[in-house]
PAZAPA-4460 file (N, C-alpha, C; in steps of 0.05 Angstrom, whole numbers, plus 32768, in hexadecimal, padded with zeros to 4 digits):
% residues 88
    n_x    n_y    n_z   ca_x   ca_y   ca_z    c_x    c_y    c_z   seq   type   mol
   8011   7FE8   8000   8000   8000   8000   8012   8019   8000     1      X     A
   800F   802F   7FF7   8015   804C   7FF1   8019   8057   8000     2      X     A
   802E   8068   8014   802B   8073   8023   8024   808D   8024     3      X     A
   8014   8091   8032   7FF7   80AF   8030   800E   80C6   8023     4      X     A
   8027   80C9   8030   803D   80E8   8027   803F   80E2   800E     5      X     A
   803E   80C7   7FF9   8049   80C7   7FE5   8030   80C0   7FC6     6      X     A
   8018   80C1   7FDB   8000   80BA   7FC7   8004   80D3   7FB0     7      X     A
   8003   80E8   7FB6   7FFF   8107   7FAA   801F   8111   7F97     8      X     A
   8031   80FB   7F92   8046   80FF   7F8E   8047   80FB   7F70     9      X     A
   8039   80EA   7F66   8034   80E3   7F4C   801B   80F6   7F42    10      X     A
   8025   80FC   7F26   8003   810C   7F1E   7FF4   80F9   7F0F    11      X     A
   7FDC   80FE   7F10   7FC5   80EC   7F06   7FCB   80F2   7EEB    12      X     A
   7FC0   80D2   7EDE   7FCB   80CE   7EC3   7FB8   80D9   7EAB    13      X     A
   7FAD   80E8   7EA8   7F9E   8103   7E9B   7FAE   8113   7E83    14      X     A
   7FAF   810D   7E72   7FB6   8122   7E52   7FA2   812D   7E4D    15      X     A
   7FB5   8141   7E39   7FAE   8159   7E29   7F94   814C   7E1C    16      X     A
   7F7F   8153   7E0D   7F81   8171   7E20   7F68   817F   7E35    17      X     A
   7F6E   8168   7E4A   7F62   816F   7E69   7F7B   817A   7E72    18      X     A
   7F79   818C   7E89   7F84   819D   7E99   7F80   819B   7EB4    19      X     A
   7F90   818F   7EB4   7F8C   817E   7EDE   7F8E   819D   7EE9    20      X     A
   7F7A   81AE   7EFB   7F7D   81BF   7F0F   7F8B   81B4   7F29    21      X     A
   7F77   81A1   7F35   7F83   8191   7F4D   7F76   817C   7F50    22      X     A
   7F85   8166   7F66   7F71   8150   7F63   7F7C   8143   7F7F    23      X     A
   7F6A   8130   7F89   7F6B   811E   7FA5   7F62   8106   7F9C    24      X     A
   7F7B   80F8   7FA5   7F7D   80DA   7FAA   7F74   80CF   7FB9    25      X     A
   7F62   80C4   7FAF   7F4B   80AC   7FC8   7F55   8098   7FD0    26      X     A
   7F65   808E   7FC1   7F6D   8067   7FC3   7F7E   806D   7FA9    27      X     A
   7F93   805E   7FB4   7FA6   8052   7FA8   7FB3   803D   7FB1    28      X     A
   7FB0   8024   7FAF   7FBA   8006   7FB0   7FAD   7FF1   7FA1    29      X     A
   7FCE   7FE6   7FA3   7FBC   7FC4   7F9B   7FB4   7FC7   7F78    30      X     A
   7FC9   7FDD   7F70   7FC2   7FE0   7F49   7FAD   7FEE   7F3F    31      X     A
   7F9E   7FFC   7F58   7F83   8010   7F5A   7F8A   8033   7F63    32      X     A
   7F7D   8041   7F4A   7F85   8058   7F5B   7F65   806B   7F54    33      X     A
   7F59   8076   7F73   7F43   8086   7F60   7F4D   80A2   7F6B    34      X     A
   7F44   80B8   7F61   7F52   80D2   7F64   7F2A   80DD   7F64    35      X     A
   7F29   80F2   7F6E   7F1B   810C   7F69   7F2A   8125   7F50    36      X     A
   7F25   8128   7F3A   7F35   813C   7F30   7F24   8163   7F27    37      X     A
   7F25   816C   7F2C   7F1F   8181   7F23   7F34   818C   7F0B    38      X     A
   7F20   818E   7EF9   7F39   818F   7ED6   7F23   819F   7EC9    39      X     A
   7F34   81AB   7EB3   7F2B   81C0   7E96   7F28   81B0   7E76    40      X     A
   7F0D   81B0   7E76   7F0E   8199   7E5A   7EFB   81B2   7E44    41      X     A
   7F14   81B7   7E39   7F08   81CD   7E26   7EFE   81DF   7E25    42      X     A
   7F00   81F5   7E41   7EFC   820B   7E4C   7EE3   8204   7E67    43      X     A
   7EE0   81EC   7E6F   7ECA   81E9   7E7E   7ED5   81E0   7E9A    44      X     A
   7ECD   81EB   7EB6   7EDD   81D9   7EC3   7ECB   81BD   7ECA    45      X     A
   7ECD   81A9   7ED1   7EC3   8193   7EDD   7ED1   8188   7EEF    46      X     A
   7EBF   8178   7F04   7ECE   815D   7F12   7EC7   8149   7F0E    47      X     A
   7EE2   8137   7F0F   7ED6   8113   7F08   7EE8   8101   7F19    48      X     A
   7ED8   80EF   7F24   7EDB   80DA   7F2C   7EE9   80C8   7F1C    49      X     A
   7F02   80C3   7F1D   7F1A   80B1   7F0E   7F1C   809B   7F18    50      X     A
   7F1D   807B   7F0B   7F2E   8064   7F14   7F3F   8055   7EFB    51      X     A
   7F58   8056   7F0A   7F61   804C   7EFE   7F74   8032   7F05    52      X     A
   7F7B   801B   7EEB   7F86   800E   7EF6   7FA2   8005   7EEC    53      X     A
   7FBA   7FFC   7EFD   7FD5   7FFB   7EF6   7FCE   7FE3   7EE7    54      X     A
   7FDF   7FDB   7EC7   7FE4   7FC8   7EBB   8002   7FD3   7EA5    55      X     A
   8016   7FC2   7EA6   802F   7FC2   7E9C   803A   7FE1   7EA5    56      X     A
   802F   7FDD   7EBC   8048   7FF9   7EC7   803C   8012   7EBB    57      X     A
   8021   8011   7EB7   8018   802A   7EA9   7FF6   8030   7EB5    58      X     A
   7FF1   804D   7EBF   7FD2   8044   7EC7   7FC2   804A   7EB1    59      X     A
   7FA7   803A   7EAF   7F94   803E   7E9B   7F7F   803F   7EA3    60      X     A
   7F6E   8056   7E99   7F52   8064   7EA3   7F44   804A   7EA1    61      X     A
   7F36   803D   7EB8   7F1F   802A   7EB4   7EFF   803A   7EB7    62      X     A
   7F01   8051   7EC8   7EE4   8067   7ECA   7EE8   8080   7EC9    63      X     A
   7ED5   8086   7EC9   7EDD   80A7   7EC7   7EB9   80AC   7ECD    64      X     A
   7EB5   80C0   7EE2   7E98   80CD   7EDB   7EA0   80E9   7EE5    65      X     A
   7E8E   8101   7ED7   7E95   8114   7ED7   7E7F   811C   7EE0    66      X     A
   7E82   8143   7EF3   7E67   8145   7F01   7E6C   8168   7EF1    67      X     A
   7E58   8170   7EE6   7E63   8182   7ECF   7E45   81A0   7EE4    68      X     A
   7E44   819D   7EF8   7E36   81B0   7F02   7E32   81AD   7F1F    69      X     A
   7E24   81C1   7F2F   7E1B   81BA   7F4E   7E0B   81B4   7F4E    70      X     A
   7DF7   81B8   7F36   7DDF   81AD   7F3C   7DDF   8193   7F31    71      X     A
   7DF6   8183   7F24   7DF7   816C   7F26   7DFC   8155   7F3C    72      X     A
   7E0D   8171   7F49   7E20   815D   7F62   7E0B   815C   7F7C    73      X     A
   7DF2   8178   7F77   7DE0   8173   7F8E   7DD2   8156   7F87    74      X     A
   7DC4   8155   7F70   7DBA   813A   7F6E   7DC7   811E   7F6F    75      X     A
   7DDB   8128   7F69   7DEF   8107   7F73   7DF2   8106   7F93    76      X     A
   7DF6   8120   7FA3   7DF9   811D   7FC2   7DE4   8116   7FCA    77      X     A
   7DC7   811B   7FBF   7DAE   811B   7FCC   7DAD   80F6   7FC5    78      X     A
   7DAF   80F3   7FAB   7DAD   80DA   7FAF   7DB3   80BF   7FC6    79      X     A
   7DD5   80C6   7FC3   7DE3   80BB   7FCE   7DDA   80B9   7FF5    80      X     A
   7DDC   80D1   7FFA   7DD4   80D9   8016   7DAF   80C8   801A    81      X     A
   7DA6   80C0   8007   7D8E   80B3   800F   7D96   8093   8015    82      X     A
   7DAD   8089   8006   7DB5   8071   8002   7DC8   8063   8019    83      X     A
   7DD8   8080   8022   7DF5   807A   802C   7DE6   806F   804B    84      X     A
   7DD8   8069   805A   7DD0   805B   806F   7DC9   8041   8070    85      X     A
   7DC5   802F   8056   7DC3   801C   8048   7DDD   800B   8052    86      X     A
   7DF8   8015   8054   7E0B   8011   8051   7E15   7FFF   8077    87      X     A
   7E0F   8009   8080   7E14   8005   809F   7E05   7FEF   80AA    88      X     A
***
C-alpha cells in the first residue's frame, strides 16, 4: 500500500487536452487508483470521478464520470444521502 506523503506525488494520468486544475486521491493500492479531479475540457470547468487501473507499468482509465454543474451534484448528493443509511 502507498504511503499517504507519497500518494499526491505522482500526477494523475490525464492528457491534452484536459487541464488538470487540482485533484485528490481517494485510493491508491493493489493496481487501483481513484482521484477526484477538477480539470478544463475546452474552456468548461468540470469534476470527475476517475479510476484507474495499473497494467504493464502504465495506468489506464477504466471510469470516468463527470459532474458538469451544482445542480447536478445537488441531485447526485440528494440521491445518495437517501441511500447512504442502507449501508450500515
Amino acid at each position: 500500500m502507498d504511503r499517504p506523503e507519497r500518494r499526491e506525488t505522482e500526477k494523475v494520468p490525464i492528457i491534452d487536452p484536459l487541464k488538470v486544475i487540482e485533484y485528490k486521491t481517494i485510493n491508491k493500492r493493489f493496481g487501483w487508483w481513484s482521484s477526484v479531479v477538477l480539470l478544463e475540457s475546452y474552456g468548461r470547468k468540470q469534476v470527475c470521478f476517475y479510476l484507474w487501473q495499473k497494467r504493464d507499468d502504465k495506468w489506464k482509465r477504466k471510469q470516468k464520470f463527470a459532474i458538469h454543474s451544482q445542480e447536478d451534484w445537488e441531485l447526485i448528493t440528494n440521491a445518495v444521502e437517501k441511500m447512504i443509511g442502507e449501508l450500515t
